[in-house]
C-alpha positions in Angstrom: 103.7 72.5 139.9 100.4 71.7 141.9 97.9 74.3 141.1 95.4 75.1 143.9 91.6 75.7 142.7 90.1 79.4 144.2 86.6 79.7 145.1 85.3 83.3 144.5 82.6 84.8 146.2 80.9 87.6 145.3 81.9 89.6 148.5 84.2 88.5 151.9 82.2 91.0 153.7 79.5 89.1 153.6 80.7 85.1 153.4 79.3 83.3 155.3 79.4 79.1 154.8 78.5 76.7 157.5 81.4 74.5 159.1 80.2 71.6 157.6 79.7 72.8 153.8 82.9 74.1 153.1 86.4 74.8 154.4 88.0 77.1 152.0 92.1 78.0 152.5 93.8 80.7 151.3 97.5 82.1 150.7 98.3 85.2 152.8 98.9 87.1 149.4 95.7 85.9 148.0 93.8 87.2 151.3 95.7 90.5 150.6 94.5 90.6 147.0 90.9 89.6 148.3 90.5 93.0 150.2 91.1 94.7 147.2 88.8 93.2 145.3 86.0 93.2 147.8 86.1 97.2 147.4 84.9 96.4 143.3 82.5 93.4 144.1 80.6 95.3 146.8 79.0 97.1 144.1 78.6 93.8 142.0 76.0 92.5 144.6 74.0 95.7 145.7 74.0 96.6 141.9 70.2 96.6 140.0 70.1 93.6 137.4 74.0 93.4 137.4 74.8 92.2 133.8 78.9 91.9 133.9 80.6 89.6 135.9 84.5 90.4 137.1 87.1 88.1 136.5 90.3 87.7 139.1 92.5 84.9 138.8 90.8 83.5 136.4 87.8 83.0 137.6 84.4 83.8 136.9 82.4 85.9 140.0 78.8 84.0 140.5 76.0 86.4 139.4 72.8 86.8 141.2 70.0 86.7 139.6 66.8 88.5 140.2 64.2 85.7 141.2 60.7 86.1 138.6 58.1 87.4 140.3 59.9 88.2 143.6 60.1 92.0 143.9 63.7 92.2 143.8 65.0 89.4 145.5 68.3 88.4 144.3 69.6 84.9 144.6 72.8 82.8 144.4 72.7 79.0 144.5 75.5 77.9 147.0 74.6 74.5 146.5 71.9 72.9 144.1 70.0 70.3 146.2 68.5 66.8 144.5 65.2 66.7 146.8 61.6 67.4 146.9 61.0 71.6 146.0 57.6 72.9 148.6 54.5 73.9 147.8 52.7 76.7 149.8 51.0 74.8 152.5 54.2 72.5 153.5 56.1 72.6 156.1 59.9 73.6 155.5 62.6 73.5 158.2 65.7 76.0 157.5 68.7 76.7 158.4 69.6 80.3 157.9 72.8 82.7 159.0 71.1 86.5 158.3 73.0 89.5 158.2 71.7 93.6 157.8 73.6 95.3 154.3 73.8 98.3 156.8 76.8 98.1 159.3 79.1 96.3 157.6 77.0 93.2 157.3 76.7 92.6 160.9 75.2 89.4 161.8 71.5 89.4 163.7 70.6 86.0 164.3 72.0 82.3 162.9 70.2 79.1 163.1 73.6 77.8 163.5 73.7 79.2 166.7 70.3 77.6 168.1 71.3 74.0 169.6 69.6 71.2 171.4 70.5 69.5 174.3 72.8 67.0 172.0 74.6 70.2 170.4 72.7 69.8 167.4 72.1 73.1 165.5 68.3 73.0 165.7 66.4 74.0 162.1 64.0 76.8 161.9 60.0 75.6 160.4 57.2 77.5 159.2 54.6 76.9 156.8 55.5 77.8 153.7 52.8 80.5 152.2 51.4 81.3 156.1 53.0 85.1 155.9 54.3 84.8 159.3 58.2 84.9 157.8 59.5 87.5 155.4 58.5 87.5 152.0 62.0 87.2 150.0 62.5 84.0 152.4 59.7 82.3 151.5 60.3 83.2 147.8 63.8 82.3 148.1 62.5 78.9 149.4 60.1 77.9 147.1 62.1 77.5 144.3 64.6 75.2 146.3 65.0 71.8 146.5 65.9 69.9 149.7 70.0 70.3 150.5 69.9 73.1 148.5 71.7 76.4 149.8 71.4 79.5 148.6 72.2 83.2 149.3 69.7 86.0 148.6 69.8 89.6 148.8 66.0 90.9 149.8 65.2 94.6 149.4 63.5 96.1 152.2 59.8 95.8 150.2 60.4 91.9 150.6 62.2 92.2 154.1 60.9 93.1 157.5 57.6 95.2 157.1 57.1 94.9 161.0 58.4 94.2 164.2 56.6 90.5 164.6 57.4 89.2 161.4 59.7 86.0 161.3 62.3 85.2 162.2 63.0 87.2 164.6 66.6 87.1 166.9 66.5 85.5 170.2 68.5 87.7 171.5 66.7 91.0 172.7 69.4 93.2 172.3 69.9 92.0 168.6 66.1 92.0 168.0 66.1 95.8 169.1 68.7 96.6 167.1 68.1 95.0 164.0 64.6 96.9 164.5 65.8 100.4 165.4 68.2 100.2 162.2 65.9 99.1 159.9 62.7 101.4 161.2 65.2 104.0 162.0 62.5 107.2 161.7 65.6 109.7 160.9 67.3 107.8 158.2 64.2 107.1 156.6 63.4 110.7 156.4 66.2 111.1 154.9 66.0 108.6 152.3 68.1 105.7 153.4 65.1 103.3 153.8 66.7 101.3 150.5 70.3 100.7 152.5 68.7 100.4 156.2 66.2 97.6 155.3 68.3 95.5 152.9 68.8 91.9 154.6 71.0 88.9 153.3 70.7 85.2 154.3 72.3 82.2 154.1 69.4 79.2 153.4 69.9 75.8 153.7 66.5 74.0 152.7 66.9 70.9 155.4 63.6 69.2 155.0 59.6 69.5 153.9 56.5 67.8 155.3 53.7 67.9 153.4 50.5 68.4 155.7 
């Protein structure tokens, strides 16, 4: 009997792998045992310092781990990469797929998305250590290594702290309502600041310059 090999993330909600990366296939049973057991991993990945991990078919759910010195930002490596790892001061090109913990994960902007005139996905670059991009991505970042790909979870004191902080969607209607969830005065008041500001991204580290 051929067995088949399952790959389990921590939550389907929120999977998100590039084209090229991966190509996972499933059983229509095993997709209807996955919904289930999204309901129980939700609270594996919002969880603070999660220290069990849940088994299902007999394998072991990836933990994240809380970065050091990172405020809260909570990490999963996708993918381990074998290049250089950036200093503040280089300049990194990303690929990134970002979604908002608030409405169902919904999906704000993707680098993925972004193509030249070839078709080419084109990469997203900053400086790393400038401040112009969210804290918990450059954290996230600078303890990757080139080809590397990991997912984080950043908490709203790491996340978007105003409306011209990077990046930012294309898209104005997404840019507005990324903004209007996450500085949402209402919600806020009434203390759901912690849900409403939580964001999740997909990073691919794709190359560093040094200047």
């Amino acid at each position: 009997m051929r067995m088949m090999k399952l790959v389990t993330l921590p939550c389907p909600t929120y999977l998100y792998i590039p084209p090229h990366i991966h190509k996972i296939q499933a059983s229509s049973s095993v997709q209807k045992s996955r919904r289930a057991f999204s309901l129980s991993t939700l609270a594996l990945i919002f969880s603070n310092g999660a220290t069990s991990s849940i088994s299902w078919a007999n394998t072991q759910v990836p933990k994240f781990l809380v970065l050091p010195n990172s405020g809260g930002v909570k990490a999963l490596d996708l993918r381990i990469g074998d290049g250089e790892t950036p200093l503040d001061g280089d300049v990194v090109a990303i690929h990134y797929y970002g979604r908002l913990a608030a409405k169902q994960g919904w999906r704000f902007d993707s680098t993925y998305d972004h193509k030249d005139e070839t078709g080419e996905p084109i990469p997203f670059s900053f400086v790393l250590g400038s401040g112009k991009v969210i804290s918990g991505i450059e954290t996230a970042v600078r303890s990757m290594k080139v080809g590397g790909l990991r997912r984080v979870i950043i908490p709203p004191s790491q996340g978007y702290q105003n409306t011209s902080q990077e990046p930012l969607p294309p898209n104005y209607f997404d840019r507005q309502r990324l903004f209007t969830t996450i500085f949402n005065p209402t919600r806020l008041a009434n203390g759901e600041g912690a849900t409403l500001g939580t964001v999740i991204f997909d990073i691919e580290l794709v190359s560093l310059r040094h200047l």
